[in-house]
C-alpha positions as CSV (number, residue, x, y, z in Angstrom):
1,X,24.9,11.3,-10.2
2,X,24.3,8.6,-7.5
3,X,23.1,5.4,-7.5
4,X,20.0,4.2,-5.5
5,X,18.4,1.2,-4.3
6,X,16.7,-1.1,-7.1
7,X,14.1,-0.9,-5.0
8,X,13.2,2.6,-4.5
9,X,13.5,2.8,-8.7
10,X,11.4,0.1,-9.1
11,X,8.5,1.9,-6.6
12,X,9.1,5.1,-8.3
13,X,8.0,3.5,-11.9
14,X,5.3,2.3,-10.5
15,X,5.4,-1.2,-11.2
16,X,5.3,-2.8,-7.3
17,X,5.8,-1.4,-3.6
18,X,9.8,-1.3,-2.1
19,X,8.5,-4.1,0.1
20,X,7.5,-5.9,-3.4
21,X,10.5,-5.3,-5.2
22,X,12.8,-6.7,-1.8
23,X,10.9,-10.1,-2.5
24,X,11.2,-10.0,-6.0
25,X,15.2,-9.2,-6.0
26,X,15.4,-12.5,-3.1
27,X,13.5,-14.5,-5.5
28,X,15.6,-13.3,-8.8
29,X,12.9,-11.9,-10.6
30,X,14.5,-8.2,-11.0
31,X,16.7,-7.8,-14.0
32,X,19.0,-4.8,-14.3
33,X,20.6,-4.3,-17.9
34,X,19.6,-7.9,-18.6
35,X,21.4,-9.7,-15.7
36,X,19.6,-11.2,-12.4
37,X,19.8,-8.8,-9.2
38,X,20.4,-11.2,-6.5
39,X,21.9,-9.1,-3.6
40,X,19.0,-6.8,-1.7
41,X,19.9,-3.5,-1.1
42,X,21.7,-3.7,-4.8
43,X,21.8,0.1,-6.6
44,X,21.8,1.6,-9.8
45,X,21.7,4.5,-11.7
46,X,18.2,5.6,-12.3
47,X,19.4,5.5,-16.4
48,X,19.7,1.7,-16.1
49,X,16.9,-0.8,-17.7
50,X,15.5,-1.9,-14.5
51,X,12.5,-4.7,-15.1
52,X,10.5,-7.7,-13.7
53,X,10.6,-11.0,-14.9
54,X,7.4,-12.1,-16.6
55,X,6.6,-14.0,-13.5
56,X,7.0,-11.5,-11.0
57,X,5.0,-9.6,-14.0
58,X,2.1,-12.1,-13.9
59,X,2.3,-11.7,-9.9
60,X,1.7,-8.2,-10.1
61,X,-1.2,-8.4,-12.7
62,X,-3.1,-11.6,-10.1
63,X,-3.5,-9.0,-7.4
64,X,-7.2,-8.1,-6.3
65,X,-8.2,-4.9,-5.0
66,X,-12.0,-5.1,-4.0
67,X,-14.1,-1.7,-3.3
68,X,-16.4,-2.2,-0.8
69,X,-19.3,-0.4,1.4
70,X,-18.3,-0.9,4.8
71,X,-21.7,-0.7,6.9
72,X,-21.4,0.5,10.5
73,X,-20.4,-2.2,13.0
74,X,-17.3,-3.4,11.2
75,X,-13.8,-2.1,11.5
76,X,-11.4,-1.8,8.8
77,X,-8.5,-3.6,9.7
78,X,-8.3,-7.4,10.7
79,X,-9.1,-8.1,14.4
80,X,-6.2,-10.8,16.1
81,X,-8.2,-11.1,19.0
82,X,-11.6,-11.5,17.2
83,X,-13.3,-8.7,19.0
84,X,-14.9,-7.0,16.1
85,X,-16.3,-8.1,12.7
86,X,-13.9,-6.8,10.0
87,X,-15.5,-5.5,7.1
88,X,-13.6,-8.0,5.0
89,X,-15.9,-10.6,6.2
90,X,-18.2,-9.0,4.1
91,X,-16.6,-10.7,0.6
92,X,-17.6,-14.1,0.3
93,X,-17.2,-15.9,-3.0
94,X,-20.7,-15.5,-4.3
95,X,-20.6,-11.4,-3.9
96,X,-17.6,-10.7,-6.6
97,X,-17.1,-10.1,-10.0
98,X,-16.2,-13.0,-12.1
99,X,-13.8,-12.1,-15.2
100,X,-13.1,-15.1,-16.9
101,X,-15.4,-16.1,-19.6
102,X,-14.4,-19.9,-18.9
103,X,-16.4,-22.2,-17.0
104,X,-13.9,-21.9,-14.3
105,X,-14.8,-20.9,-11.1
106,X,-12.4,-18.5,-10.3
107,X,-11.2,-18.8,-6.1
108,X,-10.5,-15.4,-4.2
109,X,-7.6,-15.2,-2.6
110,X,-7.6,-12.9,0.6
111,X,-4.2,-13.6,1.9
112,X,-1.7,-10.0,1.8
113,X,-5.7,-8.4,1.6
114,X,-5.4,-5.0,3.9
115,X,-6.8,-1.7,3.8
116,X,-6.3,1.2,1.9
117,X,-7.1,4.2,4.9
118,X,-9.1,3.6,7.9
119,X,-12.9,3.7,9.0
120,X,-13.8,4.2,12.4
121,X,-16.0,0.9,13.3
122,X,-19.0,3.3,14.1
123,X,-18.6,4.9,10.0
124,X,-19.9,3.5,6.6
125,X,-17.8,4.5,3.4
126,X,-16.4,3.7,1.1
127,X,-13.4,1.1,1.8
128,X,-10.7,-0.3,-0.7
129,X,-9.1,-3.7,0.2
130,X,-5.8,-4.3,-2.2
131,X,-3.1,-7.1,-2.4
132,X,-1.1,-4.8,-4.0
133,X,1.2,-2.2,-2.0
134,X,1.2,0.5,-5.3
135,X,-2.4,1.0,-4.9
136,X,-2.7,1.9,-1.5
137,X,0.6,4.4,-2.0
138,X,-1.5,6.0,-4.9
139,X,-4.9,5.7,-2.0
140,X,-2.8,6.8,1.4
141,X,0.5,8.1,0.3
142,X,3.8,7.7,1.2
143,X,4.2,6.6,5.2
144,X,7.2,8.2,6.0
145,X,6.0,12.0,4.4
146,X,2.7,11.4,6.1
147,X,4.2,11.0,9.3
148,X,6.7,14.1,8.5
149,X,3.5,15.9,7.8
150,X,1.0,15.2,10.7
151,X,3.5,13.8,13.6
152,X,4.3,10.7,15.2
153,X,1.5,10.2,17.9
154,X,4.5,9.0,20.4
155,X,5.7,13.0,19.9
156,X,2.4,14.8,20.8
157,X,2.7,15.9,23.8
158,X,6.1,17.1,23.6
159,X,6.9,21.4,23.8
160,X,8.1,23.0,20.9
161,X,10.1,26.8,21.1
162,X,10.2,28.8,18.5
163,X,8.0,30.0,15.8
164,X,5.8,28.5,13.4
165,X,5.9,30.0,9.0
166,X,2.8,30.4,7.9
167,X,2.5,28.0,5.7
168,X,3.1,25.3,8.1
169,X,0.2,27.2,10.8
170,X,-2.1,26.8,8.3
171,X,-1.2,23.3,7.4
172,X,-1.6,22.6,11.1
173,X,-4.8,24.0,11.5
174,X,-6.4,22.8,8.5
175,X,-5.3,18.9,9.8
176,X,-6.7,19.6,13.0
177,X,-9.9,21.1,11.8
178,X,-13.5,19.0,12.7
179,X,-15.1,18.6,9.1
């Protein structure tokens, strides 16, 4: 048995993204068998307690996802050069759910807000915004297999000898299909 990054464990159970966990172990709020992980990149064995601090914990738990409509004329993604509208525009303080039964008047946050997928900006659908990097895993998968599975755009052009199974002909034709 091997050990692996704390980080990959800690994405496997589900409780924040490799990219969370990195920031958590800098900021010593990963524990493994009840001592502070300090050093990124540290391994274990999967049978280890791995766990978050309660305030890495309470981090985790403050993240907003928002599901929105996205109407034509608005693109998914943030625009640097303020081209296009992005749809996250859309979510203004007076257009979201309020939890608290307080009189507080609880502020939205929309830093570390990106999209979950991609629609074109001439599409409406169905959109999901998160702060948190395990949803939009669970929404868009894993990166790396998708880019195993479909091809890096950079590679498209390039020949290929050989043949193809079946399985993977059909796999290619189905992901090139129009719907």
């Amino acid at each position: 048995m091997e050990k692996i990054r704390i980080s990959k464990i800690l994405s496997e159970k589900g409780l924040c993204s490799r990219r969370e966990a990195d920031k958590f172990i800098e900021l010593g709020q990963v524990l493994l068998d009840g001592k502070t992980v300090l050093e990124l990149g540290a391994k274990a064995f999967r049978s280890q307690k791995i766990e978050l601090k309660d305030k890495a914990k309470k981090t985790q738990l403050s993240k907003a996802t928002i599901i929105l409509h996205k109407p034509i004329g608005y693109i998914s993604h943030l625009d640097d050069d303020k081209e296009f509208t992005p749809a996250a525009s859309l979510i203004t303080p007076d257009k979201y759910f309020k939890q608290s039964e307080d009189n507080r008047n609880p502020i939205f946050r929309s830093d570390g807000l990106a999209p979950a997928g991609r629609l074109d900006i001439d599409s409406s659908g169905l959109l999901v915004l998160t702060q948190d990097g395990r949803i939009a895993k669970k929404i868009i998968g894993d990166i790396k297999k998708l880019k195993l599975k479909r091809g890096s755009m950079k590679n498209r052009n390039k020949k290929l000898s050989g043949t193809l199974s079946d399985e993977i002909h059909i796999e290619l034709k189905n992901s090139f299909d129009a719907k």
